[in-house]
N, C-alpha and C positions, 0 to 999 in steps of 0.2 A: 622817377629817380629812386623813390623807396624801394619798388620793386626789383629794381636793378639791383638796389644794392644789396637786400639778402639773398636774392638768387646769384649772385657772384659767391656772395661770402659761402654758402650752400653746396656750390659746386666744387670752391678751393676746399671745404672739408670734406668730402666726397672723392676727390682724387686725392687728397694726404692717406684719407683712409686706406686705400686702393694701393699706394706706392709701395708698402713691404710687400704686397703680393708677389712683384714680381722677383722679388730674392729666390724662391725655391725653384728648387729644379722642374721637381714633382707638385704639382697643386690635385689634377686628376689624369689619370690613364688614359682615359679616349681626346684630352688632350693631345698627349703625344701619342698616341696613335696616328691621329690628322696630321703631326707637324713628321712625321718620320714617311708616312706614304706618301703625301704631298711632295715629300724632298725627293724618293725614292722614280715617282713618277714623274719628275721634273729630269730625273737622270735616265730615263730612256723605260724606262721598269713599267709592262701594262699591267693596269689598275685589273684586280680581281685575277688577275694572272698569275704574276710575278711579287706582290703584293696583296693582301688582302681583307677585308672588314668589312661589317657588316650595317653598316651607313652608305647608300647611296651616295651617286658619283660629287654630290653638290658641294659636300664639307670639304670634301678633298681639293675641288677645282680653288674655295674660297679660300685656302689653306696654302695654294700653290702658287694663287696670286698674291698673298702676303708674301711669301716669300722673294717672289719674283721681284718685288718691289723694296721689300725691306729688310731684306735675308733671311737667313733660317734662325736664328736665336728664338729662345725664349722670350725671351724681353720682349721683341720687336710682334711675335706673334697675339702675347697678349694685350701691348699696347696697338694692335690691331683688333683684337677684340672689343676692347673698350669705345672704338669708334660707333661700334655697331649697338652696343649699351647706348649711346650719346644717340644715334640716330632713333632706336626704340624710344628714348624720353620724348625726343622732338616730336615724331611721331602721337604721342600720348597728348601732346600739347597744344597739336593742329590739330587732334580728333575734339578735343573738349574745346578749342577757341574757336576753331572756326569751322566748325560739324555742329558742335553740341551748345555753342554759344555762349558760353563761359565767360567769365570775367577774367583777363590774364594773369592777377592774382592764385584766384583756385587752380585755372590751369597747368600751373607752373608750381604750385605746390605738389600735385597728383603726378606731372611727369617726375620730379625731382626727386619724388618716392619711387620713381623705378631704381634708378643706378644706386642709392640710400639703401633702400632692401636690400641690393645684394650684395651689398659691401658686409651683409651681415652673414651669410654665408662662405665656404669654401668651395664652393659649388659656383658660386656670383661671380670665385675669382676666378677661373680655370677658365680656358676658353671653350666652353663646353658647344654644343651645335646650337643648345637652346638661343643661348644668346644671340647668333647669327640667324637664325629662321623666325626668332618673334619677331627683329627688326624689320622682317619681308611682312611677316602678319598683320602687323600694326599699319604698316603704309599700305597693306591692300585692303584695311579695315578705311584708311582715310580715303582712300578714292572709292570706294564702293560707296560709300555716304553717299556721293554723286550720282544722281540718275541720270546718266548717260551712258550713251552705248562706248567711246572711249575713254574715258575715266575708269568705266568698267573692267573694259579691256586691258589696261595698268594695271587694275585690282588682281585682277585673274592672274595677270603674267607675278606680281609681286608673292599669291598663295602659291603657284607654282612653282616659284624657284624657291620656297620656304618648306616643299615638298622633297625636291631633289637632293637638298640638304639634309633634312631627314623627313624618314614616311609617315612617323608619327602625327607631325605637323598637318596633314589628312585632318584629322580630327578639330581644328580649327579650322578647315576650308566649312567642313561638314554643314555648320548648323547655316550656312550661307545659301545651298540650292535650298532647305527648307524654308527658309524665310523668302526668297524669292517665290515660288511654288503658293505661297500662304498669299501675297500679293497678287499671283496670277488671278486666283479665285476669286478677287474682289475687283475685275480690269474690265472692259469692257469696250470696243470700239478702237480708236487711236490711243489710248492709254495700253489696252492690251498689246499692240504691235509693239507699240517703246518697251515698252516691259518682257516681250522676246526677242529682241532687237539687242536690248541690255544683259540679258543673260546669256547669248550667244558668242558676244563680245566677250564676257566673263569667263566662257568656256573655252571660248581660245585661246585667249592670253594665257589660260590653269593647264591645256595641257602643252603648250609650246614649247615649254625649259625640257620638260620629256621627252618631247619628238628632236631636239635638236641634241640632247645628249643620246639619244635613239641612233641619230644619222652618227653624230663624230663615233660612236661606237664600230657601226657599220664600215664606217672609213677610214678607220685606223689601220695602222699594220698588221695586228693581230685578224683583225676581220670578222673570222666566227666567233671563236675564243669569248670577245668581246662581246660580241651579241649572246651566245648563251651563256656568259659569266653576268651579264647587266638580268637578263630573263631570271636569272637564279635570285640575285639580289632583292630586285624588285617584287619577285610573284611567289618561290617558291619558300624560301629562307625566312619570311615572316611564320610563316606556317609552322615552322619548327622549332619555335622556340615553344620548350615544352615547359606551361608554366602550371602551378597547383596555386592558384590564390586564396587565401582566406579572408578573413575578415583582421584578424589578429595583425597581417599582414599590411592591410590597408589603411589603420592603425595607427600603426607605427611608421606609413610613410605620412600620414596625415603630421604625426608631430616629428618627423625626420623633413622629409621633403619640401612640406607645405608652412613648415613652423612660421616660417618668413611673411609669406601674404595673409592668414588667417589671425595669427598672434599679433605680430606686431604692426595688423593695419586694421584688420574690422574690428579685434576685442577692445585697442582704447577708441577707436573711431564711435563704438556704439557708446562709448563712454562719455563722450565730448558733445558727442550730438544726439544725447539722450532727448525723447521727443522728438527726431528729426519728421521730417516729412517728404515725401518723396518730391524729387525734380518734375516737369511736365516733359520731358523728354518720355513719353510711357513706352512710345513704338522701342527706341533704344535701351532702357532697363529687360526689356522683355527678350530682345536677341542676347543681349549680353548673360541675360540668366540664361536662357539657353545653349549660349556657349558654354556656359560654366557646368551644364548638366552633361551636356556631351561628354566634354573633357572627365568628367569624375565615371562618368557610364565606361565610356573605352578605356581608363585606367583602370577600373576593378576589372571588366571585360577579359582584360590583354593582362594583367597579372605581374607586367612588371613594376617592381616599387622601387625605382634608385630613388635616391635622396633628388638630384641634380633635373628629375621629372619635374620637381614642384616649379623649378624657374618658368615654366610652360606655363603654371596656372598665372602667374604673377600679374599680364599685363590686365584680364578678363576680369582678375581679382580688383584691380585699382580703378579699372572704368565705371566697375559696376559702385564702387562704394562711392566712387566720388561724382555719384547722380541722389546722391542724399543730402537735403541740407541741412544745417544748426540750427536752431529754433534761441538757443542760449547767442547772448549777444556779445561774443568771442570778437577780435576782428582777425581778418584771414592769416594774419599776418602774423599773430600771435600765436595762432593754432600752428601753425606751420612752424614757427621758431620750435616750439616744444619738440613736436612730432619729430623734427630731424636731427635737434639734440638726444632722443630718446635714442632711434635710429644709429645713428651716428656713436652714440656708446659701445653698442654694438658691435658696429664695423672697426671701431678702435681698438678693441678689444681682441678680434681675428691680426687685425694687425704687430699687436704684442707678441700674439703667438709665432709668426713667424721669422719676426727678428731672435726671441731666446732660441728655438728648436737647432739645434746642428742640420745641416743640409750634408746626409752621409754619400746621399746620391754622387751628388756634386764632388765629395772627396775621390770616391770610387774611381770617377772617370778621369778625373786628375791624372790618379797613381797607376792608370791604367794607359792614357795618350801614348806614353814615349814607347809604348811594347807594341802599340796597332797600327798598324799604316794604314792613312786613305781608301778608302773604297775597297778595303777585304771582307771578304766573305766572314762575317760573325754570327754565331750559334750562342743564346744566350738559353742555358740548359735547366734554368730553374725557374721558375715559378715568379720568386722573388725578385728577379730582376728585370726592373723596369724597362720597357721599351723606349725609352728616353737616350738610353746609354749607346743606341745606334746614330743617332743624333748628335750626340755629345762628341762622338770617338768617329763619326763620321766613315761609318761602317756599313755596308749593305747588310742585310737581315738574310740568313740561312734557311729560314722558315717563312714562308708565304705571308700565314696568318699571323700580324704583326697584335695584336693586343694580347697581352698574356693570359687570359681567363677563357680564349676560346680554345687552349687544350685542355682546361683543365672543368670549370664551370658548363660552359657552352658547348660542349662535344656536338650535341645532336643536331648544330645548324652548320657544320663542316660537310664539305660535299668528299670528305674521305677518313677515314678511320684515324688514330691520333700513330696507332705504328706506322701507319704508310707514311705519314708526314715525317714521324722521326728518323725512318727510314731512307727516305727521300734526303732529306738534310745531313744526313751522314754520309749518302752516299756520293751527295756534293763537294767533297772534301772540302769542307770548311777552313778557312787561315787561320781562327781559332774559335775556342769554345770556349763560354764561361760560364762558370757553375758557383752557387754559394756552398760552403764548406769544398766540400772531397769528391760532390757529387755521388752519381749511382752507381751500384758495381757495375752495373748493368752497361754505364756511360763509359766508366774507365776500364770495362774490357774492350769495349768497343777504342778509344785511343791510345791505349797502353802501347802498344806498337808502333803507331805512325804520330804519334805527338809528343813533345818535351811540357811537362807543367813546371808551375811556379805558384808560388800562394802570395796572396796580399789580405794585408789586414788594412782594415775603417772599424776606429773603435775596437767593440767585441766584438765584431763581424767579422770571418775570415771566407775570404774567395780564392778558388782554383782557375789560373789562365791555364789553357791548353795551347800549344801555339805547333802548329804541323813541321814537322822536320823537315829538308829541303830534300 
């Protein structure tokens, strides 16, 4: 009963925290990246076609089944993200109770530090891919505990679809064939057979979500299109992202990115359980630091440092700490009270911010609704203006490549020059274009002629509609 009752109380502060989330329009961009292709490709539009981004077909599929289900809002997308936080806890909670043999006390305090942590970030809230591919990771962490050959087979199939979701997620499959491979070498007779019997399994299940987004590519309408648009994504397009990493850089994601599982779970952790000792789980501490070495090898490797990376280290981070025990005679229960009030300051805190902030976004496309009609053609001509607003105004996108940073940041992973694209979008006669300020001369010699503008102000903010003359 005790149990129950802080882990309720736990949870109801955990989702209070969580609820101004979903006030803003804007939380992150590759958010609404997902929720505008997903919409996009649910209205007839081929993915990588007609549409375009540089996340594999997976986020988008889980993006379009929210929808499908529970329309396209905001709101409804993130509290469809939250499930999948909810399912990574449980997860966290079946791997240490019934893997790692935990007592449901500890176990339930370590899952309850998932969705806790991220409530402390802006990154936590946004439905970023992280969120949706650890939830695969962790449940193909719980059936791989399983030496069997179909339990395995679920493992596999759950890293695999946590792959097509995004590629990154590779690097948690990663330290998995090592560790099998290290078990090979010590097998001998019918232990050896199971043990390639279970990895076989393994390997099916991991590439299956591939081959089957392989085929519907194939057998879409599009046909080629689609097969050498998925070939690009997959194989060529990682290759191109042209990065210079430093150290300085890795740095600063350690206390950008990672601030959340480093700070606020192992610095008081070693603090509480000064003198700990390790668990006898030794095979388990030993993959999990392993994973955790990968993970930091392919982040300095690969060079990219978002902030929104770090929720990746997060689940690796919390299994590994909570295979230490207290030696100080705490009870679990106490430590736990602390730790999620400390937590939870935190998250309440992200929370303040985004009840004071004005949401200008959200005004914007207010003042903007009664000028756009349904499904026209929108060129949104600046930089500054969010891909949300095709969403919002319920507008098809002018320009293929939906996230705003791949014309400007990202150029060298476009499979075509940024004139041809602008070129391309103009010469599709757009219903209108929207530009912050007056836009470029460059833009308004280009519609001086065939468009009437009009300016709207948010705030100090002033915007140019363009709207095509009849």
């Amino acid at each position: 009963m005790r149990l129950r009752w802080w882990v309720l109380l736990a949870t109801a502060v955990i989702l209070l925290a969580r609820l101004p989330s979903l006030a803003p329009l804007v939380l992150d961009h590759d958010e609404s990246t997902y929720m505008v292709m997903a919409r996009e490709w649910l209205q007839g539009a081929v993915l990588y076609v007609d549409v375009w981004d540089t996340k594999p077909p997976g986020i988008f599929l889980v993006t379009a089944f929210a929808q499908t289900l529970f329309g396209t809002t905001v709101v409804a997308f993130r509290l469809f993200s939250w499930s999948f936080v909810a399912l990574g806890a449980w997860a966290i909670f079946a791997i240490l109770r019934r893997r790692l043999g935990e007592s449901p006390e500890r176990a339930a305090f370590w899952a309850l530090l998932y969705p806790a942590l991220l409530t402390t970030t802006a990154m936590g809230h946004a439905a970023n891919s992280e969120l949706f591919f650890s939830a695969f990771t962790l449940w193909g962490l719980y059936w791989f505990c399983e030496e069997r050959a179909m339990p395995r087979f679920v493992a596999g199939l759950c890293y695999g679809v946590a792959i097509v979701i995004k590629l990154f997620a590779a690097f948690d499959v990663l330290p998995l064939p090592l560790f099998m491979l290290l078990r090979l070498a010590h097998r001998r007779g019918e232990g050896l057979r199971r043990e390639i019997l279970q990895g076989l399994g393994f390997v099916l299940g991991l590439v299956l979500p591939a081959l089957t987004l392989w085929w519907f590519a194939s057998t879409s309408s599009s046909g080629r299109a689609s097969i050498a648009a998925y070939h690009y994504v997959f194989w060529e397009l990682p290759a191109k992202y042209v990065t210079s990493p430093s150290w300085g850089d890795f740095l600063k994601f350690l206390e950008r990115g990672l601030l959340v599982p480093f700070w606020a779970v192992l610095i008081p952790a070693l603090i509480v359980v000064a003198g700990a000792r390790r668990s006898a789980t030794r095979t388990f501490v030993s993959f999990a630091s392993l994973w955790l070495i990968v993970l930091l090898a392919a982040q300095i490797k690969v060079g990219k440092f978002f902030p929104h990376y770090g929720i990746q280290f997060l689940p690796v981070v919390l299994l590994l700490a909570s295979q230490w025990r207290p030696t100080l005679r705490i009870s679990t229960t106490r430590i736990a009270a602390v730790a999620l009030v400390v937590v939870m300051a935190f998250g309440l805190s992200f929370a303040r911010r985004y009840l004071a902030r004005p949401d200008g976004v959200r005004t914007l496309a207010q003042s903007l609704r009664p000028h756009i009609a349904p499904r026209t053609l929108l060129l949104l001509a600046s930089e500054e203006l969010p891909q949300i607003l095709y969403l919002e105004l319920d507008a098809r996108p002018a320009i293929p490549y939906v996230h705003r940073t791949l014309l400007t940041q990202h150029r060298a992973v476009l499979p075509q020059t940024v004139d041809e694209i602008w070129n391309e979008a103009l010469a599709k006669g757009p219903d209108h274009v929207l530009a912050r300020g007056s836009g470029s001369a460059k833009l308004r010699a280009a519609l001086i002629d065939r468009y009437r503008e009009e300016d709207f102000r948010v705030g100090k903010d002033r915007y140019t509609l363009w709207t095509r003359k009849p």
